[in-house]
C-alpha positions, 0 to 999 in steps of 0.5 A: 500500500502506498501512502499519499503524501503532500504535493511539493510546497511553491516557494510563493506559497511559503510567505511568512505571515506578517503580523498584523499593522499595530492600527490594524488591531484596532479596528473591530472586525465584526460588522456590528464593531465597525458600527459602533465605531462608526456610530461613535465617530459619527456622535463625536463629529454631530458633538464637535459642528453643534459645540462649534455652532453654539460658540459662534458670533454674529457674522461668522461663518456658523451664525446662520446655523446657529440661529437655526438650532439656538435662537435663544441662544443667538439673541443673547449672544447678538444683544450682548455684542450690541451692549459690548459695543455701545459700552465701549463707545460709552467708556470712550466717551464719558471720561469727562475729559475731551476725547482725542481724535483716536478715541474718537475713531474708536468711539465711532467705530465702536458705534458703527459695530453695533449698528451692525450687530443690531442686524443680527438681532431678531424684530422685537415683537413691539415693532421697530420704532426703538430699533429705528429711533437707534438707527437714526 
């Protein structure tokens, strides 16, 4: 009787197994981790654009979503950009002494951002008879 023994082994066949790249062990090999991997970096990514939005100004690049997902919050920063604004103008100003043509810039300057920043601000529901007395 004659016994069978393996075919000859290739020598493209004999390649070492190379071990694993360390961030390839990192990544689940199952469907259902590769789903929780991706559902978390998905929360993160949502976490990170509505924290963005959330800490934007008026005028900047994420204010219209921010009104969108956050009016109250968008008024509030809006009507404390206004306030900031006269107050600088106000502290300016108000020294009682006479102010210098570069403090006067400023003060205008000052004035100007915050007839800019009322622009962000919703219509009161009174109408706009302050907001236009302001204006003016």
């Amino acid at each position: 009787m004659t016994t069978l023994s393996p075919p000859p082994a290739r020598e493209n066949d004999m390649q070492s197994a190379a071990p694993a790249s360390r961030w390839r062990r990192l990544i689940p090999r199952s469907r259902r981790g590769k789903t929780a991997v991706a559902g978390g970096l998905a929360v993160l990514l949502v976490a990170g654009v509505l924290g963005a939005t959330y800490e934007t100004s008026p005028g900047g690049a994420l204010w219209g979503a921010e009104k969108a997902v956050f009016p109250g919050h968008a008024q509030d920063v809006a009507l404390a950009a206004v306030v900031n604004d006269l107050k600088n103008a106000q502290d300016i100003l108000g020294g009682g002494q006479q102010p210098t043509p570069d403090q006067l810039t400023d003060a205008r300057t000052s004035l100007n951002q915050a007839k800019q920043d009322l622009d962000y601000l919703s219509p009161s529901p009174q109408g706009t008879t302050c907001r236009t007395s302001i204006c003016n």
